[in-house]
mmJSON file of the N, C-alpha and C atoms, coordinates in Angstrom:
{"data_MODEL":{"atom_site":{
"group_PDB":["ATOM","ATOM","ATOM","ATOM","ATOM","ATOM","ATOM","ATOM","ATOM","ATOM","ATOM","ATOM","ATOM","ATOM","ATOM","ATOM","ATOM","ATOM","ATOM","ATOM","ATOM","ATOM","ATOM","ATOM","ATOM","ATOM","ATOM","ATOM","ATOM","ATOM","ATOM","ATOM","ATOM","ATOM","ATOM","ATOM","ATOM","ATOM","ATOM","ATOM","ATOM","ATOM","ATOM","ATOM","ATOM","ATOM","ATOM","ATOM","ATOM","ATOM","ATOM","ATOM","ATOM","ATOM","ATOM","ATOM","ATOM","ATOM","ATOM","ATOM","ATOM","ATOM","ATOM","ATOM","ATOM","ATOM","ATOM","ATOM","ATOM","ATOM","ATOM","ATOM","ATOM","ATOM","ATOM","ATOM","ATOM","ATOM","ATOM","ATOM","ATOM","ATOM","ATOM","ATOM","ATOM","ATOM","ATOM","ATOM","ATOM","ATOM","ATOM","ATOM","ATOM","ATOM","ATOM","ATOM","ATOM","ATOM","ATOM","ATOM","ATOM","ATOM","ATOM","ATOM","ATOM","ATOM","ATOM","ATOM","ATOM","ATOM","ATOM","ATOM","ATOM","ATOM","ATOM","ATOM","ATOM","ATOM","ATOM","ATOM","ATOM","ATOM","ATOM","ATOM","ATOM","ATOM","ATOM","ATOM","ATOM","ATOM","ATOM","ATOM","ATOM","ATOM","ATOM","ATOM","ATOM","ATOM","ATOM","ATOM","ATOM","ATOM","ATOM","ATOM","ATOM","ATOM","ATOM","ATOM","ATOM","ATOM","ATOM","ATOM","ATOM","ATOM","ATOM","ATOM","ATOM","ATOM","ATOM","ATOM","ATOM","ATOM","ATOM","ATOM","ATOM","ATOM","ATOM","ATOM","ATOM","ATOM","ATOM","ATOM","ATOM","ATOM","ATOM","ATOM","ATOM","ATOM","ATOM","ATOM","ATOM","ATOM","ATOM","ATOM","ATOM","ATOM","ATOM","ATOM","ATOM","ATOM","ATOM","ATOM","ATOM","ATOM","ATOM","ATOM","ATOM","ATOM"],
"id":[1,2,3,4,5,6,7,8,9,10,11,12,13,14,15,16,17,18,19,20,21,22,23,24,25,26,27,28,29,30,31,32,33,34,35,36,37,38,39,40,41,42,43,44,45,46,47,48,49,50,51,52,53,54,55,56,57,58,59,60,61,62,63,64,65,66,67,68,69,70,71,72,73,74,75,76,77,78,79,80,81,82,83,84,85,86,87,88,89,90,91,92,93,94,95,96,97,98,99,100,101,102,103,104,105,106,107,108,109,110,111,112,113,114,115,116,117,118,119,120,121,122,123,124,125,126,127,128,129,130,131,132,133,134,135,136,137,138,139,140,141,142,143,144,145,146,147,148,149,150,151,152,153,154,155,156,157,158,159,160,161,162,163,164,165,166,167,168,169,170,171,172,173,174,175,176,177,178,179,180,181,182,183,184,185,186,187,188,189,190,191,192,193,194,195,196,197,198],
"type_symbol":["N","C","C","N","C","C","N","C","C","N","C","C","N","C","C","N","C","C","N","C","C","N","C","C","N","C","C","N","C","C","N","C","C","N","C","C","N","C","C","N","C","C","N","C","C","N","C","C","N","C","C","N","C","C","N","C","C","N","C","C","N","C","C","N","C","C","N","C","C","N","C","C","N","C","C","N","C","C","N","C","C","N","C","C","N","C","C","N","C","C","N","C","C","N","C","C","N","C","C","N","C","C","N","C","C","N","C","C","N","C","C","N","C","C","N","C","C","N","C","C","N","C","C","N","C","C","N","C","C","N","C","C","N","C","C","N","C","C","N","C","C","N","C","C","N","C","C","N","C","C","N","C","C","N","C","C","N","C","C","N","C","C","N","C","C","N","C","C","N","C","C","N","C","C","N","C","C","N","C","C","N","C","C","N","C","C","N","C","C","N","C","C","N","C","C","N","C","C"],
"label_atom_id":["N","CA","C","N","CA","C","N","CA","C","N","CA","C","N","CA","C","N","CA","C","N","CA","C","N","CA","C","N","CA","C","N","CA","C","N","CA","C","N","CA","C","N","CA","C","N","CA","C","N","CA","C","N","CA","C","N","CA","C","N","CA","C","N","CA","C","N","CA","C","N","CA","C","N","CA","C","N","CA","C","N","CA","C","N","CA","C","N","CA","C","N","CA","C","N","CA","C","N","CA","C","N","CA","C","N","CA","C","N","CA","C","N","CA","C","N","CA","C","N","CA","C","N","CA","C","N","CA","C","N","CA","C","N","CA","C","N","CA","C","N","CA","C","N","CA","C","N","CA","C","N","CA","C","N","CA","C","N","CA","C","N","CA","C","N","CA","C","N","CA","C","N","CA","C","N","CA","C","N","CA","C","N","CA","C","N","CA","C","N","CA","C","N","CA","C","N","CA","C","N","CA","C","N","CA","C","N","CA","C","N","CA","C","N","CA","C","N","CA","C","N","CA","C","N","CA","C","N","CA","C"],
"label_alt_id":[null,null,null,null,null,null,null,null,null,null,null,null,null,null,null,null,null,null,null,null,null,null,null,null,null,null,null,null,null,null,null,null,null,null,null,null,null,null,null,null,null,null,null,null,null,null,null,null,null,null,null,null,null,null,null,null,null,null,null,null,null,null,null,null,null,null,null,null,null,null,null,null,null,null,null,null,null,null,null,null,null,null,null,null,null,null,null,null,null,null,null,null,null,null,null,null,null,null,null,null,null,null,null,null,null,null,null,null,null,null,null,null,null,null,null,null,null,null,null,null,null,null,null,null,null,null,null,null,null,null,null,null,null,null,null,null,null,null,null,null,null,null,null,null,null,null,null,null,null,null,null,null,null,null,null,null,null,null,null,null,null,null,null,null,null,null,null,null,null,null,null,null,null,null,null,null,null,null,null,null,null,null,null,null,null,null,null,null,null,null,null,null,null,null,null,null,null,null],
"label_comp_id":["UNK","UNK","UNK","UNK","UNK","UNK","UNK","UNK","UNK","UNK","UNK","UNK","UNK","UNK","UNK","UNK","UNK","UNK","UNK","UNK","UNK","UNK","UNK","UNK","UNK","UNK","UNK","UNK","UNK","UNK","UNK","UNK","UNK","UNK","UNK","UNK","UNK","UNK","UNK","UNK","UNK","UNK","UNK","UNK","UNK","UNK","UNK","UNK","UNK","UNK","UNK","UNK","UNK","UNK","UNK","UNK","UNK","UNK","UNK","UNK","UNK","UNK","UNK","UNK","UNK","UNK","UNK","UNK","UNK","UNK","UNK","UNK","UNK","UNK","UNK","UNK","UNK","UNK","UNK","UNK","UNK","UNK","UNK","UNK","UNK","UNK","UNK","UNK","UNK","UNK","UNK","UNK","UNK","UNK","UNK","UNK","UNK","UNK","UNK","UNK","UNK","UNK","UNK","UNK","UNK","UNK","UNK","UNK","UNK","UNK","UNK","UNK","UNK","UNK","UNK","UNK","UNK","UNK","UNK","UNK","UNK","UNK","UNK","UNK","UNK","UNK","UNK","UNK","UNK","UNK","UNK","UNK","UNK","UNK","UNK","UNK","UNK","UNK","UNK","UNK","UNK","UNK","UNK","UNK","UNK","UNK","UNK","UNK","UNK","UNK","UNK","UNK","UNK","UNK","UNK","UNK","UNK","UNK","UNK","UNK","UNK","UNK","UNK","UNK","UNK","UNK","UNK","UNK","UNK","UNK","UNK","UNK","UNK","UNK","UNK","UNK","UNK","UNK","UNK","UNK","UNK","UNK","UNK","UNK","UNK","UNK","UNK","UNK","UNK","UNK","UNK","UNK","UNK","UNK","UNK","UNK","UNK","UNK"],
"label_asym_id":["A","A","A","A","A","A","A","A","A","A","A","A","A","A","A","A","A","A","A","A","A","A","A","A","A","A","A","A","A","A","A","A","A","A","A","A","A","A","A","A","A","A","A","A","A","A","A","A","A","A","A","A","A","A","A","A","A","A","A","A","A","A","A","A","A","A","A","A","A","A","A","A","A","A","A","A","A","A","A","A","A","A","A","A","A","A","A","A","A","A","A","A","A","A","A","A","A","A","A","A","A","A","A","A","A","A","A","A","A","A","A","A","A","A","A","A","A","A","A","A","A","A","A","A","A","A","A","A","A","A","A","A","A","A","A","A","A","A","A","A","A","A","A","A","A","A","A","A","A","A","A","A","A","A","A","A","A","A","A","A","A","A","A","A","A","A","A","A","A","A","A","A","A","A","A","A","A","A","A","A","A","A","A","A","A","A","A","A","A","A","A","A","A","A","A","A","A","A"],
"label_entity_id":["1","1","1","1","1","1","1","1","1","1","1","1","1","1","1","1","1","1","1","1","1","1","1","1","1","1","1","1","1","1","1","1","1","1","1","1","1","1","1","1","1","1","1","1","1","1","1","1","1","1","1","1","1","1","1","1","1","1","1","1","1","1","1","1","1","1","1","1","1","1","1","1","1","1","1","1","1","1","1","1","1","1","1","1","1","1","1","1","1","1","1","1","1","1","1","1","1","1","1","1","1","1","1","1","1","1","1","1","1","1","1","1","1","1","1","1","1","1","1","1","1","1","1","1","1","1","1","1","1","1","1","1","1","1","1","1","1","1","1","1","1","1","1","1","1","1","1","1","1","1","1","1","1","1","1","1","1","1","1","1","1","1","1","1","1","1","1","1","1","1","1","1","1","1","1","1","1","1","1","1","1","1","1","1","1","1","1","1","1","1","1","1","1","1","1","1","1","1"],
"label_seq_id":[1,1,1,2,2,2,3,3,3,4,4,4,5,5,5,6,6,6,7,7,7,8,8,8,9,9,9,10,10,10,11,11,11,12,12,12,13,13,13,14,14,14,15,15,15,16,16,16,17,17,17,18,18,18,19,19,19,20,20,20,21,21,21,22,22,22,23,23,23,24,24,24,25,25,25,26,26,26,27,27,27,28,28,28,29,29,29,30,30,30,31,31,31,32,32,32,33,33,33,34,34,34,35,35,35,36,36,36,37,37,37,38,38,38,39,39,39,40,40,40,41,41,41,42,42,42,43,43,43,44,44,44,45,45,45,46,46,46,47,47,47,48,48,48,49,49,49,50,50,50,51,51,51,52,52,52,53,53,53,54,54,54,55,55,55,56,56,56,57,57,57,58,58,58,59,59,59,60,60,60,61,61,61,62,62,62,63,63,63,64,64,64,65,65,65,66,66,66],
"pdbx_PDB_ins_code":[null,null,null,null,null,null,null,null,null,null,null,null,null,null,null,null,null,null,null,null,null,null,null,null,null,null,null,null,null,null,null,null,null,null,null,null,null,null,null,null,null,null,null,null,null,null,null,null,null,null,null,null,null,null,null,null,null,null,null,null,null,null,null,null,null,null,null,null,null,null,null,null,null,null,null,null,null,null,null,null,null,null,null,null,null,null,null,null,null,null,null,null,null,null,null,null,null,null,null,null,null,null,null,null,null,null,null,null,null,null,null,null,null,null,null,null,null,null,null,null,null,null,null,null,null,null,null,null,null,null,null,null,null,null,null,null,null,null,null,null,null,null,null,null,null,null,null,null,null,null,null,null,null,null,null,null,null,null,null,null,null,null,null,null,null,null,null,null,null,null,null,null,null,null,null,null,null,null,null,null,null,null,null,null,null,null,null,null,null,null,null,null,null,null,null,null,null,null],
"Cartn_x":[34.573,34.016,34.586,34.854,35.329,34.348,33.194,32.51,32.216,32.579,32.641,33.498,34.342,34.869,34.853,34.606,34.023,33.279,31.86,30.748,31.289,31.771,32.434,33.183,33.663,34.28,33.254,32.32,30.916,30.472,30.252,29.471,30.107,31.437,32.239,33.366,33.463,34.695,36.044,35.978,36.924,36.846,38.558,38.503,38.504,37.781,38.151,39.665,40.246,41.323,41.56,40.89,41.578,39.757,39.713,38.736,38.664,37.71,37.677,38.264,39.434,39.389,38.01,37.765,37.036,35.361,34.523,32.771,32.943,32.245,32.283,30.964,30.659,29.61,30.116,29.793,30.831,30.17,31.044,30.437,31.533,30.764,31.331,30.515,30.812,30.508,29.471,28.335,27.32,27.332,26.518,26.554,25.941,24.747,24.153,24.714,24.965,24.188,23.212,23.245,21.493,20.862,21.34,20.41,20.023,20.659,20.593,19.327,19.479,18.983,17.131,17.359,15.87,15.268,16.041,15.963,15.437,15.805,15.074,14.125,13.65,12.846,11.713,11.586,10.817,10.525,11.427,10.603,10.086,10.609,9.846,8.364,8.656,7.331,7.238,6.544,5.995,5.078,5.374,5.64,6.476,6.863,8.316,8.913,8.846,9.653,10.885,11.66,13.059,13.697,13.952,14.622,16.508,17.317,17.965,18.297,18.518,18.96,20.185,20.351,22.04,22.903,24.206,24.666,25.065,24.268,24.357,23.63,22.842,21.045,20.192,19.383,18.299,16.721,15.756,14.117,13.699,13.164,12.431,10.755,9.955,8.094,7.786,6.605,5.946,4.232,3.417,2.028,1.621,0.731,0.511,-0.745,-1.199,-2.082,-3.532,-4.178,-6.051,-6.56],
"Cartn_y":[8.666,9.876,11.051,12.158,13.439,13.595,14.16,14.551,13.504,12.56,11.856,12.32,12.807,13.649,14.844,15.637,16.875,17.194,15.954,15.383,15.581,14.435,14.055,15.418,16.217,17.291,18.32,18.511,19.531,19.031,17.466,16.731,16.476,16.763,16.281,17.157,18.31,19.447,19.158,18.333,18.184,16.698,16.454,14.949,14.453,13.054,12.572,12.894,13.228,12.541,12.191,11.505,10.476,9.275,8.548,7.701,6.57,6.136,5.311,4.068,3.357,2.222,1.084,-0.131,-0.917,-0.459,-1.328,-0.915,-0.198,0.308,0.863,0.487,-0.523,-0.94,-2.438,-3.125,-4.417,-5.986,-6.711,-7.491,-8.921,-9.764,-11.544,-12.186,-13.262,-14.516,-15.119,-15.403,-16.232,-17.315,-17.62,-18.912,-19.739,-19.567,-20.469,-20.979,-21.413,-21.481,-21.31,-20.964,-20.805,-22.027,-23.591,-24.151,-24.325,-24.223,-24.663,-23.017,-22.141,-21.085,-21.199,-22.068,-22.56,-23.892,-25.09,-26.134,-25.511,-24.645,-23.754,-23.411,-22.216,-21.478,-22.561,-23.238,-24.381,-25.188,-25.127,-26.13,-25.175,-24.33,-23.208,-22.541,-22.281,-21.602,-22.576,-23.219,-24.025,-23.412,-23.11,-22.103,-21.562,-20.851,-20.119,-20.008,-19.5,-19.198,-18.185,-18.917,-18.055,-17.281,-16.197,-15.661,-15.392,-15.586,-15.002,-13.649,-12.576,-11.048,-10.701,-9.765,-8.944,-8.78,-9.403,-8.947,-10.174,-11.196,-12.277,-12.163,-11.694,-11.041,-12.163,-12.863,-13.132,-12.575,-12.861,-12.385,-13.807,-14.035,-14.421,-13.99,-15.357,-14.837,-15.598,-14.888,-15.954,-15.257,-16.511,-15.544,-16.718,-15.927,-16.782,-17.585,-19.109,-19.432,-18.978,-18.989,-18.51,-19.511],
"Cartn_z":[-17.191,-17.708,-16.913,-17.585,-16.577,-16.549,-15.804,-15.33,-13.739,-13.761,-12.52,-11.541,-11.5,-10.621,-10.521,-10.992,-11.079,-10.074,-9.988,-9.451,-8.263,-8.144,-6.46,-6.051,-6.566,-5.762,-5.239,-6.333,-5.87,-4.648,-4.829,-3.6,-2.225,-2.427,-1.428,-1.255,-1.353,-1.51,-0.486,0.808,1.66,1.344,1.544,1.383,2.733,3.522,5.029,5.235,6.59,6.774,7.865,8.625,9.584,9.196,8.701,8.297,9.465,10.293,11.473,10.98,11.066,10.998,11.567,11.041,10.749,11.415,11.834,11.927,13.195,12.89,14.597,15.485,15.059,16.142,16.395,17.346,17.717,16.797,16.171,15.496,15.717,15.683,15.397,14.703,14.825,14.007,14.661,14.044,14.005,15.027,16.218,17.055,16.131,15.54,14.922,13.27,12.451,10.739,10.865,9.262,8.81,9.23,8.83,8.96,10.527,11.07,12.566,13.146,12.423,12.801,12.529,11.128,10.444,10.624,12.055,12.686,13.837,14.614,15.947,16.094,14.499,14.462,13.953,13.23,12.849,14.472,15.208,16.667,17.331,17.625,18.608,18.111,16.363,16.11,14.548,14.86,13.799,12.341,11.473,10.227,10.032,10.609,10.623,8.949,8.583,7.162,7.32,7.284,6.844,5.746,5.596,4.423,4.58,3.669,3.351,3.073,3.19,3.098,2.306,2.118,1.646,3.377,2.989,4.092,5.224,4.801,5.738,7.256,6.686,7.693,7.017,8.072,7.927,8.982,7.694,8.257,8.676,9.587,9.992,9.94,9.609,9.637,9.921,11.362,11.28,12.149,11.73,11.932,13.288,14.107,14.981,14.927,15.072,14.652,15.125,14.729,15.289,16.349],
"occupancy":[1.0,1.0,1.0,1.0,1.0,1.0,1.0,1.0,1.0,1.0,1.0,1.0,1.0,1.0,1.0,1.0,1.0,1.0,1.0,1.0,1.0,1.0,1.0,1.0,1.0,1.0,1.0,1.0,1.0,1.0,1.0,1.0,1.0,1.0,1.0,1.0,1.0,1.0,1.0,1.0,1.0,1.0,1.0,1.0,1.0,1.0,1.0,1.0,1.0,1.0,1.0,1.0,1.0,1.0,1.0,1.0,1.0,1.0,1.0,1.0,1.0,1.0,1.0,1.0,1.0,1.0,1.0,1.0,1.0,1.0,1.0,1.0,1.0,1.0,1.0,1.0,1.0,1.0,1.0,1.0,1.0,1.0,1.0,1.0,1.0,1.0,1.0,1.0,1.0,1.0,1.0,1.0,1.0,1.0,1.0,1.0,1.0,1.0,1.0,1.0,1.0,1.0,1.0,1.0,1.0,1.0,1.0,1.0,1.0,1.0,1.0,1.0,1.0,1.0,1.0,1.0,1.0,1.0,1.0,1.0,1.0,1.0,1.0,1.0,1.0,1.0,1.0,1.0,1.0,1.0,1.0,1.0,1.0,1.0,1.0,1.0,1.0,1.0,1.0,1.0,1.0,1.0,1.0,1.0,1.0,1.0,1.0,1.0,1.0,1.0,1.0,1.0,1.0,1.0,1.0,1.0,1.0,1.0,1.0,1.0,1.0,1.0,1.0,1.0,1.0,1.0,1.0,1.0,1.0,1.0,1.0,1.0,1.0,1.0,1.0,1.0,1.0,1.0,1.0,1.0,1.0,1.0,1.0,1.0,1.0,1.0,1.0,1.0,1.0,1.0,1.0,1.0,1.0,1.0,1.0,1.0,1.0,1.0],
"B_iso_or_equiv":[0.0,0.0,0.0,0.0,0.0,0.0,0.0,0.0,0.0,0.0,0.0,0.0,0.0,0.0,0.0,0.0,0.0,0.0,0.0,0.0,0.0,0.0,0.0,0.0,0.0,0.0,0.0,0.0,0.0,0.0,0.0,0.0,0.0,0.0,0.0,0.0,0.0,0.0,0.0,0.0,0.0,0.0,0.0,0.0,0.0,0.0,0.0,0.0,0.0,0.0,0.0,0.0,0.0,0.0,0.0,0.0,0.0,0.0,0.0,0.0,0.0,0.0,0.0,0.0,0.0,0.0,0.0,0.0,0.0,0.0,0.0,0.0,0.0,0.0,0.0,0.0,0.0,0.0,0.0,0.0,0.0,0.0,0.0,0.0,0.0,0.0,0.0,0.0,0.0,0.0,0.0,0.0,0.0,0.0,0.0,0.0,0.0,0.0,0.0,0.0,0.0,0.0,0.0,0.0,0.0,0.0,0.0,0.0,0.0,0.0,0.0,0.0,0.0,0.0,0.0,0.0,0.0,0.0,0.0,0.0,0.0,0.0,0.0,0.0,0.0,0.0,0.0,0.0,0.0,0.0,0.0,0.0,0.0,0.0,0.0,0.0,0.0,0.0,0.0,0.0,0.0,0.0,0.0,0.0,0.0,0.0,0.0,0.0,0.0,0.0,0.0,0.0,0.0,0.0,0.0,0.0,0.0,0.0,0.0,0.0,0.0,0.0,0.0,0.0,0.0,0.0,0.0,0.0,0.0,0.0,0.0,0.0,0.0,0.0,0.0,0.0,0.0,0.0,0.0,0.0,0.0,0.0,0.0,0.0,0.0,0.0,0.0,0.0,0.0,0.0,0.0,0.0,0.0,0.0,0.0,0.0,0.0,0.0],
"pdbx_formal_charge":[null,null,null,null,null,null,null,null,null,null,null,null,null,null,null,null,null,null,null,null,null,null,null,null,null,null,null,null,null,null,null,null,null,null,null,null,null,null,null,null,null,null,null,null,null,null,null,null,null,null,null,null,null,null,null,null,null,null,null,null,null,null,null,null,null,null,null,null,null,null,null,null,null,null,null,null,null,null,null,null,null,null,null,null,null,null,null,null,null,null,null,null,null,null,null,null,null,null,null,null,null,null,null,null,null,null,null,null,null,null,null,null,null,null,null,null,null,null,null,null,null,null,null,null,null,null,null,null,null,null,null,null,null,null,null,null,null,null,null,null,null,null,null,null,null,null,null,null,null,null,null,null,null,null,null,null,null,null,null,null,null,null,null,null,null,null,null,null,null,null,null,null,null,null,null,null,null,null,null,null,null,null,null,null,null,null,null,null,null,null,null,null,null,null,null,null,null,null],
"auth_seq_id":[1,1,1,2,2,2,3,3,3,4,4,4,5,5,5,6,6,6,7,7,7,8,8,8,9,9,9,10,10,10,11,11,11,12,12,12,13,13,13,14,14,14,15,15,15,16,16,16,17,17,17,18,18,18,19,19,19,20,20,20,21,21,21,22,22,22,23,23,23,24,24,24,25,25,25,26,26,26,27,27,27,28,28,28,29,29,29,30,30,30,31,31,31,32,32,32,33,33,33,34,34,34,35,35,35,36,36,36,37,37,37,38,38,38,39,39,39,40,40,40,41,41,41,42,42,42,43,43,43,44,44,44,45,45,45,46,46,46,47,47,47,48,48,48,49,49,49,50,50,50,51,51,51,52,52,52,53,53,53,54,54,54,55,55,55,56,56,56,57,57,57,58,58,58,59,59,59,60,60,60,61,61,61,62,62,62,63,63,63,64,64,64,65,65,65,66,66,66],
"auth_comp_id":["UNK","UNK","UNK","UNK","UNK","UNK","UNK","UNK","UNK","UNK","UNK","UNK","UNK","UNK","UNK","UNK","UNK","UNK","UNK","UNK","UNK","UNK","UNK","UNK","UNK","UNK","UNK","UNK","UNK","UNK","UNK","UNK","UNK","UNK","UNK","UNK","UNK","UNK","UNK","UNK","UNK","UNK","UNK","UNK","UNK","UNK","UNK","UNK","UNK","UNK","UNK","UNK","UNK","UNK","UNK","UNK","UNK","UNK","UNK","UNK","UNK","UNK","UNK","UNK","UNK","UNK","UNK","UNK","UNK","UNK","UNK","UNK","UNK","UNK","UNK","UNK","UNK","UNK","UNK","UNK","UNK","UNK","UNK","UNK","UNK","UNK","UNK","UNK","UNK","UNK","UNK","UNK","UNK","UNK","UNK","UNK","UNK","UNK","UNK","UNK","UNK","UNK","UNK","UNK","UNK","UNK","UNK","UNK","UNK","UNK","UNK","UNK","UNK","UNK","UNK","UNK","UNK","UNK","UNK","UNK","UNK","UNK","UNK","UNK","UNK","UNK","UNK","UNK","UNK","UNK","UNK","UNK","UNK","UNK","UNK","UNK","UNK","UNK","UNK","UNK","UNK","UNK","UNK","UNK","UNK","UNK","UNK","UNK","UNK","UNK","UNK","UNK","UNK","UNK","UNK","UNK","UNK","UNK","UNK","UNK","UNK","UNK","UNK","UNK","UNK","UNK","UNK","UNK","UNK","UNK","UNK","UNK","UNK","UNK","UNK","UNK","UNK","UNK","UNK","UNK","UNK","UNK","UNK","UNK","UNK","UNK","UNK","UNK","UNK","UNK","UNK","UNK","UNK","UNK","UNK","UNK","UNK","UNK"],
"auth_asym_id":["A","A","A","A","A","A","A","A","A","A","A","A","A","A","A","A","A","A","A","A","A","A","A","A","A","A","A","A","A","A","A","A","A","A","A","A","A","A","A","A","A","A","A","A","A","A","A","A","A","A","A","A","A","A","A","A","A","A","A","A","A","A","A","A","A","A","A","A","A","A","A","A","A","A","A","A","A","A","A","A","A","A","A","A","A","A","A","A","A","A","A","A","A","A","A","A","A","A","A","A","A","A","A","A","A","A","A","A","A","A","A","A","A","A","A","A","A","A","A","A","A","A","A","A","A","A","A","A","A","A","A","A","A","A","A","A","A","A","A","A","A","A","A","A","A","A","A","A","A","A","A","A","A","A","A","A","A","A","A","A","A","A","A","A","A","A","A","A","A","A","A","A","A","A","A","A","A","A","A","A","A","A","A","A","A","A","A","A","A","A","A","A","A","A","A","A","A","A"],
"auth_atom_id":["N","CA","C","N","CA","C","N","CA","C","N","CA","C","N","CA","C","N","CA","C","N","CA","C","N","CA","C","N","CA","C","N","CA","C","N","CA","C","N","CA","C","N","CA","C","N","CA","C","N","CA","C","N","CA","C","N","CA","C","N","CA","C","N","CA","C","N","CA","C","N","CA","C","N","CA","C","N","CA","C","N","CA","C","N","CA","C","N","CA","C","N","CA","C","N","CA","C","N","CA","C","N","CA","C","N","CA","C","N","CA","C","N","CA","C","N","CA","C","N","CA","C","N","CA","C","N","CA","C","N","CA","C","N","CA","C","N","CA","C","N","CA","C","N","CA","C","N","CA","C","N","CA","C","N","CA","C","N","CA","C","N","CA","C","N","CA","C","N","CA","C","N","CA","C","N","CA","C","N","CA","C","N","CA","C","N","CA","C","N","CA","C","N","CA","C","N","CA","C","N","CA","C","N","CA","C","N","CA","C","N","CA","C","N","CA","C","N","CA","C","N","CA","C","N","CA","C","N","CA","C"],
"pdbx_PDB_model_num":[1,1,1,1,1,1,1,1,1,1,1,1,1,1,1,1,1,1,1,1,1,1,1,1,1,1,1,1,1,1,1,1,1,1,1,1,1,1,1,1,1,1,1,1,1,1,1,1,1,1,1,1,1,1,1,1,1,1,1,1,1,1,1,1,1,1,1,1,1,1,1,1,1,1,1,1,1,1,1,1,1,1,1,1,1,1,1,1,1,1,1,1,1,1,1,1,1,1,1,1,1,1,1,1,1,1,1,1,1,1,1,1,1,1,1,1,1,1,1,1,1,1,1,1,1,1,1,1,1,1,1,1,1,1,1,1,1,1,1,1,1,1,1,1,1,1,1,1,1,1,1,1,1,1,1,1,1,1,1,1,1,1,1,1,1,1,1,1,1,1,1,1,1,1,1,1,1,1,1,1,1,1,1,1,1,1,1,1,1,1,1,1,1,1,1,1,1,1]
}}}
């Protein structure tokens, strides 16, 4: 659609130019898998429910018993 850029120029009038190459906060690879991550959390805290996320993040829950 023309109006999609149009858009982007109102919203954004300068284009970047020097754009940071890659994240800029420090990142690797996983010590654990998931499952090994939901084998832990299951011995240490017994309920423990694991979720999946966007992103390759997981939630962890868990309630403490009464």
């Amino acid at each position: 659609m023309l109006s999609n850029p149009l858009i982007g120029l109102v919203k954004h009038p300068r284009p970047v130019r020097d754009p940071v190459p890659g994240p800029s906060i420090p990142v690797r690879d996983p010590a654990w898998s998931y499952g090994e991550l939901r084998e832990r959390a299951r011995e240490i805290l017994p309920g423990a429910v694991l979720h999946r996320r966007e992103g390759f993040r997981s939630t962890l829950r868990w309630q403490k018993p009464i």
